[in-house]
C-alpha positions as CSV (number, residue, x, y, z in Angstrom):
1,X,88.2,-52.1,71.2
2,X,87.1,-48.6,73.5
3,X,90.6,-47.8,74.7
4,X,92.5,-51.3,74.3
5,X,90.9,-52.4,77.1
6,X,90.1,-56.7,77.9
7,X,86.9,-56.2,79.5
8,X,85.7,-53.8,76.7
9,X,86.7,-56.3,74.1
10,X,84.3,-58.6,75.7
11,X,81.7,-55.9,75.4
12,X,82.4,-54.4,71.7
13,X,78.5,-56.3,71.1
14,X,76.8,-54.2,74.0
15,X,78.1,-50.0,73.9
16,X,75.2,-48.9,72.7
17,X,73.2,-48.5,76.1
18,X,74.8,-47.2,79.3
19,X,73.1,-46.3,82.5
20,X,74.8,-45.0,85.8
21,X,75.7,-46.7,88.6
22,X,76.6,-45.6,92.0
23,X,79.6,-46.9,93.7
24,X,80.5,-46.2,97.4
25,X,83.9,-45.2,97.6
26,X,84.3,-48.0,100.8
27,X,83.8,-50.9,97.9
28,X,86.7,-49.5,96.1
29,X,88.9,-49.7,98.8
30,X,88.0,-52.3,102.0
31,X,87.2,-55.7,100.5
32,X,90.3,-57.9,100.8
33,X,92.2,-58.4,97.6
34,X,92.4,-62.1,96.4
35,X,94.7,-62.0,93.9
36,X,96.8,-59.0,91.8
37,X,98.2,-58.9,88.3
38,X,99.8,-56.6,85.8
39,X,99.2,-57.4,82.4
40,X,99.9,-56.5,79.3
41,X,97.5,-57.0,76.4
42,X,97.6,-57.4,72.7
43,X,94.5,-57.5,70.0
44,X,95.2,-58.5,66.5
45,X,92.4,-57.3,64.6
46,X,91.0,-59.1,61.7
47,X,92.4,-56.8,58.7
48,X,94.9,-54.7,60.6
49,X,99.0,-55.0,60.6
50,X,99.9,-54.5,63.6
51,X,98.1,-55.4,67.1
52,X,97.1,-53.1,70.0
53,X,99.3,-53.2,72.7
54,X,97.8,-52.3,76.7
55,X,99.4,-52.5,79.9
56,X,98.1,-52.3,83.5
57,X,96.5,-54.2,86.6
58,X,93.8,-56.6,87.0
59,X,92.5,-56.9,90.4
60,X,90.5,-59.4,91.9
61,X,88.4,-59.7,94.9
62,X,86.2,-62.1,96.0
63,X,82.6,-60.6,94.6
64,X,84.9,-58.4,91.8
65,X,88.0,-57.1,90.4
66,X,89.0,-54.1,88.6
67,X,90.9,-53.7,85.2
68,X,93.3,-51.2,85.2
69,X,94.6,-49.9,82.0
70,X,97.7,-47.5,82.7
71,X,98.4,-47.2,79.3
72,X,98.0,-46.0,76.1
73,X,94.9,-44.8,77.8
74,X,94.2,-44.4,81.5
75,X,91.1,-46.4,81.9
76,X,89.3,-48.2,85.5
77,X,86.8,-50.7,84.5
78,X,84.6,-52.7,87.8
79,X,83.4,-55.7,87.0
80,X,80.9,-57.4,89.3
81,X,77.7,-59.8,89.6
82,X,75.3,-56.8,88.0
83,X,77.7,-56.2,85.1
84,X,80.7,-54.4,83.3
85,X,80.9,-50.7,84.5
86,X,83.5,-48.0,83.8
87,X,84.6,-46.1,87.0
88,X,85.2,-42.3,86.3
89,X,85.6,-40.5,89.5
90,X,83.8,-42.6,91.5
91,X,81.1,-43.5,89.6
92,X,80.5,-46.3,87.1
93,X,78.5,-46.8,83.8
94,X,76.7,-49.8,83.0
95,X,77.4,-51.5,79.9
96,X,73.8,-52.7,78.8
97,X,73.7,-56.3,78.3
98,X,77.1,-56.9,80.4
99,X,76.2,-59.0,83.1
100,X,76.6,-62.7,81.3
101,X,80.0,-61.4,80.1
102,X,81.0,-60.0,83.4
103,X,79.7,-63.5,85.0
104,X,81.9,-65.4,82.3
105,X,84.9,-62.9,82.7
106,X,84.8,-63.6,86.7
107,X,84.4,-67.5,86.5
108,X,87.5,-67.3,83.5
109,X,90.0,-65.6,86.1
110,X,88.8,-66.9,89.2
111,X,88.3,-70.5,87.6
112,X,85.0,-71.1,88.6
113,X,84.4,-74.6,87.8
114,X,81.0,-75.2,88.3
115,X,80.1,-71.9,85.9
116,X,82.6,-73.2,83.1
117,X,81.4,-76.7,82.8
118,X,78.2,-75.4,82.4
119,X,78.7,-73.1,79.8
120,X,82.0,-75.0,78.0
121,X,83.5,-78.2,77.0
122,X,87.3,-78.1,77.9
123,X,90.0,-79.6,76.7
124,X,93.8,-79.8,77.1
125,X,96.6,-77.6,75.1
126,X,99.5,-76.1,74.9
127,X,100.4,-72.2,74.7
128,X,104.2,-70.7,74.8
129,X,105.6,-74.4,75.7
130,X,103.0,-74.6,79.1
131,X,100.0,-76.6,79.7
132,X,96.9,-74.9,79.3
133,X,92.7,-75.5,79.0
134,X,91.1,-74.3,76.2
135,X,86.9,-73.4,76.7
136,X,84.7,-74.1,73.9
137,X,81.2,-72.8,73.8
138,X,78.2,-75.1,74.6
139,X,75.7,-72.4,73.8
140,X,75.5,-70.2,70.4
141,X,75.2,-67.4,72.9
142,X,78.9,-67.3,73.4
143,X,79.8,-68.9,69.7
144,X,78.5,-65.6,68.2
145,X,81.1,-64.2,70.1
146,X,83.9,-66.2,70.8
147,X,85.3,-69.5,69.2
148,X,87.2,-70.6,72.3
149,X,89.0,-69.1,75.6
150,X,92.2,-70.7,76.5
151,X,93.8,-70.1,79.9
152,X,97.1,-71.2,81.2
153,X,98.9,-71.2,83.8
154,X,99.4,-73.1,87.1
155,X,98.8,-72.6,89.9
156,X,98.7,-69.1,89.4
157,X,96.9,-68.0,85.8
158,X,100.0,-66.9,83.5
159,X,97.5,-66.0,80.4
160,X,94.4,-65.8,78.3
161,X,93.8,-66.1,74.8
162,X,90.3,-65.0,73.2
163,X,90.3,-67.0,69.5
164,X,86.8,-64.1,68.7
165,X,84.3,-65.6,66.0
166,X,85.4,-62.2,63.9
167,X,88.6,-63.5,63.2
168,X,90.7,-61.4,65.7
169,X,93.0,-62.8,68.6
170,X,93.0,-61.3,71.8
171,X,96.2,-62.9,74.1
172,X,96.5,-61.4,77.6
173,X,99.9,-62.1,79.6
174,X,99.7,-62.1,83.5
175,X,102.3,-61.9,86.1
176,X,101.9,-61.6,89.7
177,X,101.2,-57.8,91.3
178,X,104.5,-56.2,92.4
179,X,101.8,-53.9,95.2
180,X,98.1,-55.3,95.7
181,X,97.2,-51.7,96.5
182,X,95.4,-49.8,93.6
């Protein structure tokens, strides 16, 4: 994973080709914020011992959100409808290839029905004693990548788990944003 970052780990497939993109410094800061989480991330990687631990906030707004890692690496990722970018003083990269996975990423947090019935078949489960929906892929698209996405939480999303078709485990716990500002 590039810095123990969610949205990265969604990406690992697509690093290879990044172009700039410009951002306006008034998108960063004067769209209303719908909803604000810190979480704290852990990867178990297929062969390794011990998993890799993250912390920071997730952001979302209505047409984006941001994912904040504070630590072990300081690390702004935007993700929006053209794709996955890195921020780095002002600017943002393009992760080639990103804009399905962005599109899934948004639909998974902001529970875009419409998006996920197209794309998954969903059924109930249970994860850490609550009630939760796990995703499974319609298309081979997504299977080459993921075996299933399970959210839970209600009303407010508690967690994700990514079950990855390599064999490694991403879960990401939520909680509610103490400040909504960035």
């Amino acid at each position: 994973m590039m810095p123990a970052v969610f949205v990265l780990l969604l990406l690992s497939y697509c690093f290879s080709a990044v172009v700039p993109a410009a951002f306006a410094s008034d998108q960063i800061d004067t769209a209303p914020i719908v909803q604000g989480f810190e979480f704290e991330q852990e990867k178990q990687l297929q062969g390794l011992p011990r998993p890799i631990r993250s912390t920071g906030r997730l952001t979302v707004y209505k047409d984006h959100m941001y994912w904040i890692v504070e630590h072990p690496v300081a690390t702004t990722i935007r993700v929006d409808g053209d794709g996955i970018q890195e921020v780095v003083e002002g600017e943002g990269k393009l992760v080639s290839g990103s804009k399905f996975v962005a599109r899934l990423l948004m639909a998974v947090i902001q529970n875009d029905r419409e998006f996920l019935k197209d794309h998954f078949e969903a059924s109930s489960c249970t994860i850490e004693a609550e009630n939760c929906t796990r995703f499974i892929p319609l298309s081979q698209q997504i299977l080459d990548y993921y075996q299933d996405i399970s959210v839970y939480g209600q009303p407010i999303l508690n967690g994700i788990v990514l079950n990855e078709s390599n064999g490694s485990i991403t879960t990401i716990k939520l909680s509610p944003q103490k400040s909504s500002e960035e």
